[in-house]
C-alpha positions in Angstrom: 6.1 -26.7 -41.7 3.5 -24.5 -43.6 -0.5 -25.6 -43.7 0.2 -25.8 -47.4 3.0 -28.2 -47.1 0.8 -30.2 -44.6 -1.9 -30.5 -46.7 0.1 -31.4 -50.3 2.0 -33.7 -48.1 -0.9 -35.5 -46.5 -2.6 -35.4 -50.2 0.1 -37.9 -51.3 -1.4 -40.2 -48.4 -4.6 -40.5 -49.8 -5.4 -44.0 -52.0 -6.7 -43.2 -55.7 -9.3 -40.9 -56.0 -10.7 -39.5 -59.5 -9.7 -36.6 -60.9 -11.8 -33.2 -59.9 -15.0 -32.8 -61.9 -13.5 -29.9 -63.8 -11.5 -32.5 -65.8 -13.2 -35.7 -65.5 -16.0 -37.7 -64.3 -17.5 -37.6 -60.5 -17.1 -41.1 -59.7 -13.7 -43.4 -59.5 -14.4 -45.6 -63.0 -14.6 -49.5 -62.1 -12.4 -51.8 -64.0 -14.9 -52.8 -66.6 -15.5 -48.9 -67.6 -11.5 -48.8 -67.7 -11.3 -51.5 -69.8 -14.4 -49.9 -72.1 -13.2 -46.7 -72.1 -9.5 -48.0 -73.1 -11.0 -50.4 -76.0 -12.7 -47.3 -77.6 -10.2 -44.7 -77.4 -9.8 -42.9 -80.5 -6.0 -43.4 -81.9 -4.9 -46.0 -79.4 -1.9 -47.8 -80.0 -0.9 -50.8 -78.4 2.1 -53.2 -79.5 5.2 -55.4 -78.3 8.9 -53.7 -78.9 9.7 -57.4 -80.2 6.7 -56.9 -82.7 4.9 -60.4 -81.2 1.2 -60.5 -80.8 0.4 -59.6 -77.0 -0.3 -62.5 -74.5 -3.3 -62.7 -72.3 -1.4 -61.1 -69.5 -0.5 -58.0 -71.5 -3.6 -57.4 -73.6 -5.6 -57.1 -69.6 -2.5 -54.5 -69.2 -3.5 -52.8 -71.7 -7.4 -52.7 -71.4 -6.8 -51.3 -68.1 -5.2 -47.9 -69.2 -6.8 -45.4 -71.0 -3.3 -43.8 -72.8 -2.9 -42.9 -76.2 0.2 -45.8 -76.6 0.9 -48.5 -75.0 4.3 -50.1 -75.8 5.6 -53.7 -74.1 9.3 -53.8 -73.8 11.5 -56.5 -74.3 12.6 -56.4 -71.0 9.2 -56.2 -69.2 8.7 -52.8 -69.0 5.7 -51.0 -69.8 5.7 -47.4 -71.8 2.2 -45.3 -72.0 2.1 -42.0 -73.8 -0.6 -39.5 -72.9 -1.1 -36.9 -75.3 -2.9 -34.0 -73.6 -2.8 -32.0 -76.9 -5.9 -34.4 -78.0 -7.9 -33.0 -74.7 -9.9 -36.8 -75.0 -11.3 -36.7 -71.8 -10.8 -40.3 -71.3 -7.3 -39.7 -70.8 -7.6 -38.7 -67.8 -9.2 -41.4 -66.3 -5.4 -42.7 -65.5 -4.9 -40.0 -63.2 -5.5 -38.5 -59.8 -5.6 -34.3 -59.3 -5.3 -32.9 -56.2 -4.6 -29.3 -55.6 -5.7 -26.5 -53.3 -7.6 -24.3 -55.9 -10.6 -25.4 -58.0 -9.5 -25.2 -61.0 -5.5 -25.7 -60.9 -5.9 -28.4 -63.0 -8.2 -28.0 -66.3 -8.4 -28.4 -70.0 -7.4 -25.0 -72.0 -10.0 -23.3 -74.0 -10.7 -20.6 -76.3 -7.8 -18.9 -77.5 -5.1 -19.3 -74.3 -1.5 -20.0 -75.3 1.3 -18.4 -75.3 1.8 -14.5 -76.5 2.5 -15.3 -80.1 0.5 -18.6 -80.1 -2.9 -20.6 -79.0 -2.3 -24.5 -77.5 -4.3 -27.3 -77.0 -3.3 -29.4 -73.4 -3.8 -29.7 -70.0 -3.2 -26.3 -67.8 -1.6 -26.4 -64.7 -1.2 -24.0 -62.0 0.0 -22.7 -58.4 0.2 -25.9 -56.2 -0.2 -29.6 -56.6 0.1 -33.4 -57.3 -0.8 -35.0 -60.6 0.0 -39.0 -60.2 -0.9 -41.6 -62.0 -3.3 -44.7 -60.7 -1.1 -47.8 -61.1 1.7 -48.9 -58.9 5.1 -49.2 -60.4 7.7 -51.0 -59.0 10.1 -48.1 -60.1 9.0 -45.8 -63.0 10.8 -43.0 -65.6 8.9 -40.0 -66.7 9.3 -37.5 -69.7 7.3 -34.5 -69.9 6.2 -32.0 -72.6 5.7 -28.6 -71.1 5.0 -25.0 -72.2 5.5 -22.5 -69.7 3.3 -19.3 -69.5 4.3 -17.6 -66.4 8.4 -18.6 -66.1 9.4 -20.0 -62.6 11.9 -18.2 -59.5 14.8 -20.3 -58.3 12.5 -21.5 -55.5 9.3 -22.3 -57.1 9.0 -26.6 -57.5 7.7 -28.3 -61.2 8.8 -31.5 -60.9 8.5 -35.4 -62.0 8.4 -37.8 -59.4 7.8 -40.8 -57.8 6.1 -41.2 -54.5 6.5 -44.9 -52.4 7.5 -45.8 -48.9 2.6 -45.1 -48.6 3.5 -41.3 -50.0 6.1 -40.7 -47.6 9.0 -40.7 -49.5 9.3 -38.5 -52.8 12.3 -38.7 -55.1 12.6 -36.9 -59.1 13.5 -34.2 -61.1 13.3 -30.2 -61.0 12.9 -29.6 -65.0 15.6 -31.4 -65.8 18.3 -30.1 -63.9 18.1 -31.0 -60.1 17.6 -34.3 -58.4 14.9 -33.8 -55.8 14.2 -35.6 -52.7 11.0 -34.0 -51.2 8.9 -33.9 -48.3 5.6 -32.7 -49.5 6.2 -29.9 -51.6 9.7 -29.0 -49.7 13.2 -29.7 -51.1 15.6 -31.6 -48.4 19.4 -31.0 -48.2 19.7 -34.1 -50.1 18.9 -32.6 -53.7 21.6 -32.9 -55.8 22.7 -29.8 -56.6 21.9 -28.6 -52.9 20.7 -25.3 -54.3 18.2 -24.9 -57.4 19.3 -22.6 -60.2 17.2 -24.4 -62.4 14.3 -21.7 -63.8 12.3 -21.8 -66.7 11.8 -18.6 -68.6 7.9 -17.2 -70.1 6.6 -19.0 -73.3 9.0 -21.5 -73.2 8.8 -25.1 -74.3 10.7 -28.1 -72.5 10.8 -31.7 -72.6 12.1 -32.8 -69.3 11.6 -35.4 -66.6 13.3 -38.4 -64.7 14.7 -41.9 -65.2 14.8 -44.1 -62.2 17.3 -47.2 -62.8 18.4 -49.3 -60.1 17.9 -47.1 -57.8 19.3 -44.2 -59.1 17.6 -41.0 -59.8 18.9 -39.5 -63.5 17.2 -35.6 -63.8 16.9 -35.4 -67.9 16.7 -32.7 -70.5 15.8 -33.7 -73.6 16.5 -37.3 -73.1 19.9 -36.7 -71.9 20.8 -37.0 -68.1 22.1 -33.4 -66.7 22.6 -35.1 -62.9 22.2 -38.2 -61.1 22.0 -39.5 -57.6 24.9 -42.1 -57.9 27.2 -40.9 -55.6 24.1 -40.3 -52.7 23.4 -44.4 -51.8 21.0 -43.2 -49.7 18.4 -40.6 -52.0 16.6 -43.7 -52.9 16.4 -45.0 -49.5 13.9 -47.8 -48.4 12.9 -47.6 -52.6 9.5 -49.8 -53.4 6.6 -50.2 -55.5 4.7 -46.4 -55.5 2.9 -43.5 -57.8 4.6 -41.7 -60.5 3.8 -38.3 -62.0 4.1 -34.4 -61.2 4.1 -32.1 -58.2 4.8 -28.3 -58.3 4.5 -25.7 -56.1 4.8 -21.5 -56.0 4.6 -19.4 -59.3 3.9 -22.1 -61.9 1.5 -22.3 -64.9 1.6 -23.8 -68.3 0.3 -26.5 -70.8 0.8 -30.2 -70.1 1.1 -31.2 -73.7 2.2 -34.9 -72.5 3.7 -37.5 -70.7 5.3 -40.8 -71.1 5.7 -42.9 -68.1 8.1 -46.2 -68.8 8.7 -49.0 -65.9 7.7 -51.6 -64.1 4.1 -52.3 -62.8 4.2 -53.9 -59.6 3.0 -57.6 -59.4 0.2 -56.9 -57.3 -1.4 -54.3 -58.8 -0.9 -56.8 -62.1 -2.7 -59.3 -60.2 -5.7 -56.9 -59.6 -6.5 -55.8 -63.1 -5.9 -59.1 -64.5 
C-alpha cells in the first residue's frame, strides 16, 4: 500500500475536525455558533414534506446545520441541500477537508471556469476526503459537478459513505460503478469489477449514490445505472457513519452542490438536541 493511500485512509480515522483555513474558520465551531450561524443564513429554507409546523426535536435539527435547505421527510429522513454556487462561507461549517495539498480544496475566484465559461463553487483537486460532520445511520448523496481537467479509467471521484470508525467505505464512481474502498483504493468487490466510467473536460454531471437497506444504487441523473443487490456482502457489518466525497489521481472541478438525504443516527440526535 502507497504512503498516499496510508495517509487518505488513516484521514478517514480522524474524529471531526474544521475545515482548512483556506475555506473556513480556524477553530471547530461549538454548538451554539452552529446554531447562530444556521439561524442567520442568508436563503435558508427549512420545512416538513407533510407541510406541518416542525416539532421541538426537528427545529434543534435544523439549528444545528448550516445548509441552504433543510427538508423533514415523512418517513423520518432528513434532506440538506448545500449550494456551493452561493460561496456563503457558513456553509461549510458542515464539513470536514482533508487532503494532501494546501489548497485542494478552496472557493473559485476571479474568472476560473470552464473554457467557454466562468463559475461560482467549490474547487476541488488531486487527492482527498470531503465528509460531512453528522452521523447518519445510512445516508444517499447527489452531486452537482463541473469537470475541468476530465478523469482516466483509474483516477477515483466518488460519493460515499464511511462507518465500521472509517474503516469501511462503500459509494459511487460518477454514477456508474459501485465502489467498495480501502482508502482511496478500489477492491475486487466493485461492481463492475473494472471502471470504465470517465468523465470528459468541461463537462457537467449530476451523479451520486443512494443507500437503501443496505444496498448500494450508483445514480446518474437520479436514475440508478448499478446496484449492489446481488453482492450481500458489499454492505457488510453496515452502521451509523460519515457521508460525502473522496477522489483521488487526475481530478479537478467545481463542486456546485450536494444533497445529502437519510437518517441521522440517534446519538448524534441526542447530542445536538
Amino acid at each position: 500500500m502507497s504512503v498516499t493511500t496510508i495517509l487518505l485512509f488513516a484521514s478517514l480515522l480522524i474524529p471531526f475536525q474544521p475545515v482548512p483555513t483556506e475555506v473556513t474558520a480556524a477553530s471547530t465551531p461549538s454548538i451554539d455558533a452552529l446554531h447562530a450561524s444556521a439561524a442567520f443564513l442568508p436563503h435558508k429554507r427549512v420545512y416538513r414534506e407533510d407541510g406541518e409546523a416542525l416539532t421541538d426535536e426537528q427545529q434543534a435539527i435544523a439549528d444545528s446545520f448550516v445548509a441552504n435547505e433543510i427538508c423533514f421527510k415523512e418517513n423520518g429522513a432528513v434532506s440538506l441541500k448545500y449550494n456551493f454556487e452561493s460561496k456563503e462561507e457558513e456553509l461549510l461549517e458542515d464539513w470536514q477537508a482533508r487532503t494532501k495539498r494546501k489548497n485542494a480544496v478552496r472557493w473559485s475566484h476571479g474568472y476560473e471556469g470552464s473554457t467557454t465559461t466562468v463559475e461560482n463553487g467549490l474547487i476541488i483537486s488531486d487527492s482527498g476526503s470531503f465528509l460531512h460532520r453528522a452521523n447518519w445511520k445510512s445516508a444517499s448523496i447527489a452531486l452537482d459537478y463541473l469537470s475541468t481537467s476530465g478523469t482516466r479509467p483509474q483516477d477515483l471521484l466518488a460519493t460515499v459513505f464511511v462507518y465500521d470508525k472509517g474503516k469501511r467505505v462503500v459509494g459511487s464512481h460518477l454514477g456508474e460503478q459501485c465502489v467498495q474502498l480501502r482508502g482511496v483504493r478500489r477492491t475486487k468487490e466493485c461492481i463492475p469489477r473494472k471502471n470504465t466510467a470517465t468523465v470528459s473536460h468541461n463537462r457537467r454531471i449530476r451523479f451520486g449514490h443512494k443507500l437503501e437497506k443496505g444496498v448500494v444504487h450508483a445514480q446518474r441523473d437520479g436514475s440508478t445505472t448499478v446496484d449492489s443487490g446481488k453482492s450481500p456482502k458489499f454492505t457488510k457489518k453496515l452502521g451509523p457513519g460519515k457521508a460525502g466525497l473522496l477522489w483521488n489521481g487526475r481530478i479537478q472541478g467545481f463542486v456546485f452542490s450536494i444533497t445529502i438525504e437519510g437518517h441521522l443516527d440517534p446519538k448524534w440526535i441526542e447530542a445536538v438536541k
